[in-house]
N, C-alpha and C positions, 0 to 999 in steps of 0.2 A: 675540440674535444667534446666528444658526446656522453655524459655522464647521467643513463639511462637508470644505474641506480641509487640513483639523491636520494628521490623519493620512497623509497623504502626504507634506507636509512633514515631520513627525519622521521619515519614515521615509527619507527623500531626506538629512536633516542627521545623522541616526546612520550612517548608511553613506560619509559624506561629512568624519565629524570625525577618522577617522585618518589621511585626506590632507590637510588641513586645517593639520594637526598639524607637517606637512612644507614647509608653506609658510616660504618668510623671516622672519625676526623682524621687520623692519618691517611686512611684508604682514599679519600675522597683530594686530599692537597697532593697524592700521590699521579693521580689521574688529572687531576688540575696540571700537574705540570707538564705531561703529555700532550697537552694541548700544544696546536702552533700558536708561537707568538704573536703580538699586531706589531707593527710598525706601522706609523705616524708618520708618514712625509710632511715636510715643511713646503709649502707653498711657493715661496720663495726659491726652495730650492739649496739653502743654506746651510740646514740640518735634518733631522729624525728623531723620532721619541720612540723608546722602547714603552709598553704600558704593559707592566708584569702579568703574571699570569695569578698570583700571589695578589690579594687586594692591601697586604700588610707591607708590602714591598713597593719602594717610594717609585715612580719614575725615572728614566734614566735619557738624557737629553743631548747627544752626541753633533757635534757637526757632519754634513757628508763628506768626510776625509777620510784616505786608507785607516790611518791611525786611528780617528774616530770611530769606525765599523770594527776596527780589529776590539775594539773593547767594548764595544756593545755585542760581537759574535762571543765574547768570554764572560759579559754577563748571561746570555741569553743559554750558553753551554759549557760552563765550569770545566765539566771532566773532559772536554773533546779532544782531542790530538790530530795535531797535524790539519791539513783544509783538505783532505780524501774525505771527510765527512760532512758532505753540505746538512745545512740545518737551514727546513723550510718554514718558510715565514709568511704572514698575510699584511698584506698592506693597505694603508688607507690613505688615500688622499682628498682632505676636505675640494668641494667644489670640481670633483673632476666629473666631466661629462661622460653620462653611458647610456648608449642608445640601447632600447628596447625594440624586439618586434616580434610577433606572433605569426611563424608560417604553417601553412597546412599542407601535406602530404599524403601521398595514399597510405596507407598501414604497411603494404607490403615491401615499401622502401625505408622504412622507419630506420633501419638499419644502419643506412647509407647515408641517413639524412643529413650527415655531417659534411657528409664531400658533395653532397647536391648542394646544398646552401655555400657549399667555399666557391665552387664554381660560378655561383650567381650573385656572391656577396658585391659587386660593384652595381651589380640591378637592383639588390635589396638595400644597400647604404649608399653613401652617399660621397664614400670615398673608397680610394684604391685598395684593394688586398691586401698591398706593401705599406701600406699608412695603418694598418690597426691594429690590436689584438682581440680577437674574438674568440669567442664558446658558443656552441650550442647544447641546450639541455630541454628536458620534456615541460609544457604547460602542463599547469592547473587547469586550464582550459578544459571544458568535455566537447570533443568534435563529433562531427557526424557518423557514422557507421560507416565504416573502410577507410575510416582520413583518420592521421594523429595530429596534432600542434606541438611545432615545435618554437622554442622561445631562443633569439636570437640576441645577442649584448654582446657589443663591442666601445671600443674607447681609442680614441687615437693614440698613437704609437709615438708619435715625439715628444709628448712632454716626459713619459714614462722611461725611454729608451736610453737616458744616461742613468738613471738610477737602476735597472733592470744591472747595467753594465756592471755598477760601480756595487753593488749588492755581491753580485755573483762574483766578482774578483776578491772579495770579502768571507767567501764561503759560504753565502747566505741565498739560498735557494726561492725564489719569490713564488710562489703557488696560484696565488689571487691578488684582486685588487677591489677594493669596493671608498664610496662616498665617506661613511664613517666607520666605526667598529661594531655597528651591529650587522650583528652575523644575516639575521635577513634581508638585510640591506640586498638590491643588485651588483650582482658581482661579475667577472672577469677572470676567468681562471686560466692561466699560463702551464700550467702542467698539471699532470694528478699526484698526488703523494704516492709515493715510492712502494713498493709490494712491502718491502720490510718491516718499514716503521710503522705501516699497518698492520701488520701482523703482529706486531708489539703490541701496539696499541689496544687492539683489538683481545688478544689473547689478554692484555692487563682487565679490557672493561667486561669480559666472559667472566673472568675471578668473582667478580664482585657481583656479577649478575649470580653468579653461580651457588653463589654466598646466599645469597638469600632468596632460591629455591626458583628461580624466572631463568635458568639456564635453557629450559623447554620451549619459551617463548624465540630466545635469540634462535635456534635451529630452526625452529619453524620460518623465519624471517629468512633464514638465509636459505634452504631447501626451496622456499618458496621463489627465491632469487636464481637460483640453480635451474630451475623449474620454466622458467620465465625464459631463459637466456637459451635453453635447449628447443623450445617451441618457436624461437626465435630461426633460429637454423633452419629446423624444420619448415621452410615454406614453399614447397612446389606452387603456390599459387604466382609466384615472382614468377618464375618463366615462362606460364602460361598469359600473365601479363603482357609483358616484355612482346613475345609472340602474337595478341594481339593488337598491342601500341605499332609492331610493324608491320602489320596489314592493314590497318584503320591507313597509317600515314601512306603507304602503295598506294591504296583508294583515293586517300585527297588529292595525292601526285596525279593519279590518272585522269583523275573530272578536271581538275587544272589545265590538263593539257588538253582534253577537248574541247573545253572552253575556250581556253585562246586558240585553236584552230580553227572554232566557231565563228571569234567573234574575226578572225581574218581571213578567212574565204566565206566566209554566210553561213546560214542555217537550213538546210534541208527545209525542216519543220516552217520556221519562218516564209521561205522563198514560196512554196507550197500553199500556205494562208497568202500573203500578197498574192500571187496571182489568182489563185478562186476568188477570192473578192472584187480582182481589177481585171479580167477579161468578162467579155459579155456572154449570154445564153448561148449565139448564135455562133461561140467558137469552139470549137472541140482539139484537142490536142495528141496527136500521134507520137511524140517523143520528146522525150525532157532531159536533157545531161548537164550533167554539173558537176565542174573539176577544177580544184585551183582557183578559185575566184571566177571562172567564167561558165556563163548560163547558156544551153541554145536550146533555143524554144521551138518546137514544130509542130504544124498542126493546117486548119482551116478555119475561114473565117469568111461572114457574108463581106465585110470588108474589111483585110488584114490592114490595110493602112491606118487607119486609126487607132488601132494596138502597141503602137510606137507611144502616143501620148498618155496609155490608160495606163501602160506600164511602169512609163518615166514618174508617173506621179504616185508610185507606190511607195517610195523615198527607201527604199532596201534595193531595188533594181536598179541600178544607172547603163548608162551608156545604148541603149535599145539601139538597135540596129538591122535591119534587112543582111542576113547572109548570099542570099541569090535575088533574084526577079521573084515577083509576086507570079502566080501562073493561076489562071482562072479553069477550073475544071467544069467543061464542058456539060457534064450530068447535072449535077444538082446547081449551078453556078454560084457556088462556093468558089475562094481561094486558098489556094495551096501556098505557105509562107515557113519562110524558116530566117528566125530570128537570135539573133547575137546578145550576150548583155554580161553586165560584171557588177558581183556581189561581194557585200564581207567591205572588211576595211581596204585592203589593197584596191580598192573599188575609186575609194575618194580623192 
């Protein structure tokens, strides 16, 4: 789950809790009980503590048994009928391990960034897919220009996976998971709350904003959110991307493959350099082909016989060898030679 707008939300409810604060005391115990509850898992594994939403309201200390949930889901929701109406709840387990980590992406996948990180979650942790429950959500972090961070927590799946069970058979919908009950704490979140009970919600905490004249503020927070999500869409630079990510990778494929051609029948360039440096003044060259691993050399020389050893010792050219008889041309008493050899790795 990629929950891109936390951060505006904290940011709209921190600047919104010291009027808040100002509201009625019923108005205020009214929205206190909108809140989701905590749950308390027991370490052991034995029971769970309901901790009220009410600080007047004692504790309520249940064993994990059908019977014990069914009466903790009746403190937790008096009026409910029937289990067609799950009630979601936040959970805490002291000492449970959650990993952190900070990945960086390009901007223009920000999007996706959730199912690129699911795909590579066995590269980025440290255990299987099927072993966790993970979220990702946006860093704090400021990255560099065209990169986002995104912050990645997960927790292993079997300690969590019989109370998950034994919750939900209970009517009691688990949302998150964090170390203790504070709410900043790193957390784990299992599903998002539900369209409805936000818009309850939501329409309860507009009331009270709206009460005392900051109704302008919440629109602006949410247009702005509206705003965000639409530019979001809008990004032809993703397929211009995308388009160049597969031509960049054609190009590595192609030098790849000349390279290993190169390095298993020879190098042009290379064979070219060895032999200017390893034949003498006195030899001049008429024809040079080069196919498959094999070289033939033709040319003149005041004495081709020695050309066998200047060559061998180029350490890129092996096997030298005479294709015909040496023939001495009678005009300038030069010799006429055509020679055989084999380059590249097929060579050795």
């Amino acid at each position: 789950m990629l929950a891109l707008a936390e951060p505006a939300a904290r940011a709209v409810r921190d600047r919104c809790a010291p009027l808040v604060r100002r509201l009625p005391f019923s108005w205020r115990q009214q929205l206190r009980r909108m809140e989701i509850p905590w749950l308390v898992l027991d370490p052991d594994g034995h029971g769970l503590t309901f901790v009220p939403r009410d600080a007047m309201e004692p504790e309520l200390h249940v064993p994990a048994t059908r019977e014990g949930l069914d009466i903790l889901a009746r403190q937790i929701a008096p009026d409910r009928r029937g289990r067609r109406r799950t009630i979601p709840v936040r959970l805490a387990l002291p000492g449970l391990p959650i990993l952190e980590r900070d990945i960086r992406i390009p901007e223009i996948v920000r999007r996706d960034g959730a199912s690129l990180i699911g795909y590579e979650i066995e590269r980025l942790t440290p255990f299987r897919r099927d072993e966790i429950f993970w979220n990702v959500e946006p860093s704090p972090d400021m990255p560099s220009p065209g990169m986002c961070t995104l912050r990645l927590r997960c927790t292993p799946s079997a300690p969590l996976a019989p109370w998950l069970d034994l919750l939900r058979n209970a009517g009691l919908r688990p949302s998150s998971i964090r170390r203790d009950l504070d709410a900043s704490a790193p957390a784990v979140h299992f599903e998002p709350t539900s369209a409805l009970r936000f818009r309850r919600r939501a329409a309860a905490f507009l009331l009270g904003l709206a009460a005392l004249g900051i109704l302008p503020l919440a629109m602006q927070a949410i247009a702005a959110h509206r705003l965000a999500a639409r530019l979001d869409i809008l990004q032809p630079e993703r397929a211009v991307a995308e388009g160049l990510r597969d031509r960049i990778d054609a190009l590595t494929k192609g030098a790849a493959m000349l390279d290993r051609e190169a390095r298993r029948n020879g190098s042009p360039i290379d064979v070219l350099a060895a032999l200017t440096g390893a034949l003498p003044d006195d030899t001049h060259l008429d024809a040079l082909s080069m196919k498959s691993g094999r070289l033939t050399i033709e040319g003149q020389s005041r004495d081709a016989t020695r050309l066998i050893g200047l060559i061998e010792r180029t350490g890129i050219i092996r096997e030298p060898g005479f294709a015909g008889p040496v023939i001495r041309m009678p005009n300038d008493g030069t010799e006429s030679f055509s020679i055989n050899t084999r380059v590249g790795e097929d060579a050795r």
